[in-house]
N, C-alpha and C positions, 0 to 999 in steps of 0.2 A: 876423467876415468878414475882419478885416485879418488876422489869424494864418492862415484858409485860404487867402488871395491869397499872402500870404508864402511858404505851403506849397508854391503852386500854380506859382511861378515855380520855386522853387527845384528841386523834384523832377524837375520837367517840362523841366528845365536850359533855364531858359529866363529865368534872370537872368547878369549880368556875371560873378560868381563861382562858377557851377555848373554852366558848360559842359562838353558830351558829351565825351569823347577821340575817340573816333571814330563811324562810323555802327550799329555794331552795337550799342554800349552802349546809344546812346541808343533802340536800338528795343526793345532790351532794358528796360530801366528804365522807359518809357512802354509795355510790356507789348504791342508791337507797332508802326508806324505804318499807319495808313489805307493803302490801294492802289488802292482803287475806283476812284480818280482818280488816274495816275500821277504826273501833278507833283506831288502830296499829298507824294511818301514825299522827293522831293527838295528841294522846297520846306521842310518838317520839319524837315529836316538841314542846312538853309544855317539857319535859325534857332538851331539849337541845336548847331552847334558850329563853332566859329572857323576864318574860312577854307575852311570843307566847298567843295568843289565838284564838279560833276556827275560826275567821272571815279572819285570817293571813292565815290561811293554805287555806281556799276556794278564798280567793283570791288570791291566786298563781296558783292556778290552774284552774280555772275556767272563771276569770277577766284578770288578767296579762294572765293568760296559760302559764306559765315559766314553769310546772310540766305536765306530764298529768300518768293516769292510764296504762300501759303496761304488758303484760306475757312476763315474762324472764325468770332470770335462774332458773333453776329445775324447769319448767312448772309453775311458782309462779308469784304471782299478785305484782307488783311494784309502786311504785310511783317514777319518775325520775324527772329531771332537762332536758327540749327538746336540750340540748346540746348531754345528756348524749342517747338520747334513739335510733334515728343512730346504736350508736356501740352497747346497748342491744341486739337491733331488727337484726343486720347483725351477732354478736358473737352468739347468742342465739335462738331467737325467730323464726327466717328463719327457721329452721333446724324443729322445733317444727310444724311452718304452714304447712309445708309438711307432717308431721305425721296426724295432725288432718285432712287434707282432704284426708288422705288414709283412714282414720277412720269415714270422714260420709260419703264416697263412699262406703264403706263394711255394714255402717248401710242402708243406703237410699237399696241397692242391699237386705242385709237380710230383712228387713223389707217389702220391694215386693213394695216398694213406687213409683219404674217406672224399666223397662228395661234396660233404658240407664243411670246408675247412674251418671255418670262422667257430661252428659249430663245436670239432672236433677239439680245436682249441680251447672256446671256453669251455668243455667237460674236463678237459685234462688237466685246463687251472684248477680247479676247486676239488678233483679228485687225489690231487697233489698235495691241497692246501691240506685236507682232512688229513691224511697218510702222514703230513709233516707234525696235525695237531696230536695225532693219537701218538707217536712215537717222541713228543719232545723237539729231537734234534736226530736227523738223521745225514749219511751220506749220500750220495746222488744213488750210487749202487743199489743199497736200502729200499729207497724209494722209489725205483724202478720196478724193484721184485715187488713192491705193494700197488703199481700200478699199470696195468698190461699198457696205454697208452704211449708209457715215454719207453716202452721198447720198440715202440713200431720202427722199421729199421727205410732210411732211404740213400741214395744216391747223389754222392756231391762231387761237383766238376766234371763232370759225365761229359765225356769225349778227351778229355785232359790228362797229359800224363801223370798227374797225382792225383785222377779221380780214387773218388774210394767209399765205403759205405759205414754208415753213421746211425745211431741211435738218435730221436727227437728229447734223451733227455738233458740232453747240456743246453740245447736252447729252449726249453721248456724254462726250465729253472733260472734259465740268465735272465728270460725277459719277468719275471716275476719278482726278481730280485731288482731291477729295472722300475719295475712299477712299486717299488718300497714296500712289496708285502713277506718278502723274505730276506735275510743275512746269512753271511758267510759267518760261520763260528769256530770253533777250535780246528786245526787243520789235524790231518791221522798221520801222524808220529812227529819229528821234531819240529823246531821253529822253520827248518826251511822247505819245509814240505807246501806244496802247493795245492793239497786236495784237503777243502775243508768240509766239514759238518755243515750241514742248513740247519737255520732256527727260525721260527714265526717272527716278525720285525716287532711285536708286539714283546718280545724279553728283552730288547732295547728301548720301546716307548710303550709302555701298557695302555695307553689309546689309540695306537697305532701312528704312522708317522706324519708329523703334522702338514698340512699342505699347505702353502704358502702364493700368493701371487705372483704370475712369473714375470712381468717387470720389475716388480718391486722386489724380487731376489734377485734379477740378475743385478742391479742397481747396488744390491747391498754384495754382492759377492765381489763386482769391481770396486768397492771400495774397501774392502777389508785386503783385496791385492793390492791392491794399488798402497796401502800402508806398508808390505814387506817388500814387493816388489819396485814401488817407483822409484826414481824412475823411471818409467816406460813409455815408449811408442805407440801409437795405435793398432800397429801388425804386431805386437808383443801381446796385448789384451784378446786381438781377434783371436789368433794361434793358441794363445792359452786354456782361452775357454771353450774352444771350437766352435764357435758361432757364426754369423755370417758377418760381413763386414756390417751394414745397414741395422742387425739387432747389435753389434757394437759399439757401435756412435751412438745410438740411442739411449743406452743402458747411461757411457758416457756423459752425454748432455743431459743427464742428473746428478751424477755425481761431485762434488764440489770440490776441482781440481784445478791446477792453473799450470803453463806452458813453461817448461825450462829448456833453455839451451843444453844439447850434448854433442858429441864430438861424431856425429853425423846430421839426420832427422830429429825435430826438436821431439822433447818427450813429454810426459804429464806427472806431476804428484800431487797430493789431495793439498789444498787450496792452505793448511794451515800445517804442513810439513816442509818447507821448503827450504829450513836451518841444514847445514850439510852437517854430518856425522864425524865426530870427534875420529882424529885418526886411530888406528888401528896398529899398534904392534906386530911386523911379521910375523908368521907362525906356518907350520907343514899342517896340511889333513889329508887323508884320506877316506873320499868322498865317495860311497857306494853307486854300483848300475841305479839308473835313472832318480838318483839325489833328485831333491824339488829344487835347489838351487840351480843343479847345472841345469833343469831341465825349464827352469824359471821365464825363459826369454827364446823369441826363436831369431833377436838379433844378438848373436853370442857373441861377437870381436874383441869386444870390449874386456870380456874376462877368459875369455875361452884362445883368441889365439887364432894362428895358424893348425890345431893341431886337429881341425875338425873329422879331418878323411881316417888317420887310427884311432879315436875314442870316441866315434859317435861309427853304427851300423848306417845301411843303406835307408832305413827306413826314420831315420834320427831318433834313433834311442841311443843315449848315452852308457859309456862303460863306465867303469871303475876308473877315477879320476884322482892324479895328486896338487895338490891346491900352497902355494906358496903366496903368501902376501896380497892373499886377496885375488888370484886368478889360476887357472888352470895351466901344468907345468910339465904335466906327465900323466902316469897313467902307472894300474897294477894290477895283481891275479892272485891268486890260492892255487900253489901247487899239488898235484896228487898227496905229498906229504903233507901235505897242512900251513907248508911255510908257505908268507907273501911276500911277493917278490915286485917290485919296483922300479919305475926308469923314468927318468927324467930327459925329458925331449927338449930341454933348450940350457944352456949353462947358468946356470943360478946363483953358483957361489959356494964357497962351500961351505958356509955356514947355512945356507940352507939345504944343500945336499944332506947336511948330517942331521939337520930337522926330520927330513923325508925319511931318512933311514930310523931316528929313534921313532918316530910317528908309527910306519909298518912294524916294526916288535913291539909296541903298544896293541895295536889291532892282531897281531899274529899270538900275542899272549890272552888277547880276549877270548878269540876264535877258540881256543885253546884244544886245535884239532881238528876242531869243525873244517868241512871241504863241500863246494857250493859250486856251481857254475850259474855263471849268470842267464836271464832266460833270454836275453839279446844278446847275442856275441858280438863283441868288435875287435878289430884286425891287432890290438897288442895286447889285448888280454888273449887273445887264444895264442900268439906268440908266449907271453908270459907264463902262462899258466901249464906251455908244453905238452 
C-alpha cells in the first residue's frame, strides 16, 4: 500500500516534486479531469500545479483550446487535452452517441412529436447545426428561439411522482456533442457556472474531429491509464472506462502489461513500469468533488479507508476530500460565508492535523469568497457546509 500511495501522489502530481507545468499536462497525464462538476476541473489544477489560477485553466480552454469539454467514460463530463479526445471520443463516446440517438428516437416517437421520429431527428440535427453556424457560439436558450424543433415539449416519468415536462433541447444538443460535431464553450457568468455556450467542434479541430479506430483507442487509452493509474485490477479498468467486461480483456490483451502482487486481487502495470515510486514526504491536500484521483479506482481501501458511507453519495460520486500522506482522512465544505471548513475522521497526529488546517486557509485564501456547492452532495459536506 505504501508504494501505491507513493505512486499515487506522484503520478497524479500531486506531491511537492511532481507538480504539473501547466493545465493541459495535467489533464493529460490524469487521462482527463472530471467536469460534471465545474469547480472539479479548477479546483484539480490549483492542486496540482503551483500558482494555477482561474485565468490558466480558461485559457487553456477557451483562448489556446488546448482542452476542451467532452462525454466519455461512463457517460461522464471530461475535460481533455485535444491530443487526448480522438481516442476518448472513438474508445468511448461513439458507442454512447449511438445510444443517446436511440433514446431521443423512442422519446420524440413516445412523446407523439412527429411520425417519422428518425426523420424529425435528423432535421433537427442540421437545423441546429446551421443556427449554431450562423451565430458563432450560442446558448442552448439561443438556439431554441432559432429552432421551433428543440422547443417541441414532452413528457418524462409519466405516471411517477417526479414526472414533469421538458423541452427536446437538452438532448438534442447532448447527443451531438456525443457524436463530436459540437463543444461546450465559455459557461454564462463565472467559473462555477455550469451553463455553457455551444461552438461548432471545428474551433477546436478545423477539420473536424478526427476519427480514430475503436479498438485501437481503446487499446491506447488503457495504456495511457494504466501509466498514472497502475497499479490496477481488472474491475478498476472495466469500471473506469465503462465498458463491458469482454471489450476489457480485450482492449487488455494488447496492451503490454505484466501482473504484480497487491494486498488483495493481483493487479497489472505496463510491462516496463514496474520500478516502485521513490517515497513521498507526508503532506495535507485538499482534494475537490469527484478529483480524478479519488475517483481513479472503484477498488478504493487502499487509500480511501473506512470512510466511504460520509464522502462518497449513494450513487459513488465523491465529495470534497482531505488527503494526508498519501490517502484519504477526512473530508470538507464552503460555508455560506466563504470560509472552509474541515474534519478529520481518524486521528492523525498533530502534525498533520496542522497540515490540514494551513492546507484549508491556502484554498480558503484562493477561493477568496467564492461559495459553490457541489453538484453531488454527500453526508459531511452538507453537515460541513451547514
Amino acid at each position: 500500500m505504501d508504494e501505491r500511495r507513493a505512486r499515487l501522489l506522484r503520478r497524479s502530481h500531486l506531491s511537492p516534486a511532481d507538480r504539473a507545468s501547466d493545465v493541459a499536462t495535467a489533464a493529460g497525464d490524469l487521462v482527463g479531469l472530471h467536469a460534471t462538476d465545474p469547480v472539479t476541473v479548477y479546483l484539480a489544477a490549483v492542486a496540482r500545479i503551483d500558482g494555477a489560477k482561474v485565468v490558466d485553466v480558461e485559457r487553456a480552454l477557451y483562448e489556446e483550446r488546448s482542452m476542451l469539454r467532452m462525454l466519455g467514460m461512463r457517460r461522464t463530463l471530461f475535460v481533455v487535452p485535444v491530443d487526448l479526445a480522438p481516442v476518448v471520443h472513438a474508445a468511448c463516446t461513439r458507442a454512447i452517441a449511438g445510444t443517446e440517438r436511440k433514446r431521443l428516437v423512442r422519446l420524440v416517437e413516445q412523446g407523439g412529436v412527429a411520425q417519422d421520429a428518425v426523420r424529425w431527428v435528423e432535421e433537427a440535427n442540421e437545423a441546429t447545426m446551421r443556427a449554431l453556424a450562423t451565430r458563432g457560439e450560442a446558448f442552448a436558450s439561443e438556439l431554441s428561439a432559432d429552432v421551433p424543433a428543440l422547443r417541441a415539449r414532452i413528457r418524462l416519468a409519466e405516471g411517477k411522482p417526479y414526472a414533469a415536462d421538458a423541452t427536446l433541447t437538452t438532448f438534442v444538443l447532448s447527443r451531438l456533442a456525443a457524436e463530436g460535431r459540437i463543444v461546450r464553450g465559455r459557461p454564462r457568468g463565472t467559473w462555477v457556472s455550469s451553463q455553457h455556450r455551444w461552438a461548432p467542434v471545428e474551433a477546436w479541430f478545423p477539420g473536424g474531429l478526427p476519427q480514430l479506430p475503436t479498438e485501437g483507442a481503446r487499446v491506447e487509452l488503457v495504456r495511457r491509464w494504466l501509466r498514472t493509474y497502475g497499479p490496477a485490477t481488472v474491475a478498476d479498468v472495466r469500471w473506469w472506462t465503462g465498458w463491458t467486461l469482454k471489450e476489457t480483456r480485450r482492449a487488455l490483451a494488447e496492451v503490454p502489461a505484466t501482473e504484480v502482487a497487491l494486498d488483495g486481487p493481483p493487479g497489472l502495470v505496463l510491462a516496463d513500469d514496474v520500478d516502485p515510486a521513490p517515497p513521498v514526504e507526508p503532506g495535507a491536500l485538499l482534494l475537490p468533488a469527484l478529483d480524478p484521483t479519488v475517483m481513479g479506482w472503484t477498488e478504493r481501501d487502499w487509500y480511501l479507508g473506512p470512510h466511504r458511507e460520509v464522502l462518497f453519495d449513494r450513487n459513488g460520486n465523491a465529495g470534497p476530500t482531505v488527503w494526508w500522506d498519501g490517502r484519504v482522512v477526512g473530508g470538507w465544505a464552503v460555508r455560506a460565508d466563504g470560509t472552509v471548513a474541515s474534519r478529520l475522521l481518524e486521528d492523525v497526529g498533530r502534525e498533520a492535523a496542522t497540515a490540514v488546517d494551513d492546507a484549508a486557509d491556502r484554498l480558503e485564501a484562493w477561493l477568496d469568497g467564492t461559495r459553490f456547492t457541489p453538484r453531488f452532495r454527500t453526508p459531511l459536506e452538507r453537515e460541513l457546509s451547514g
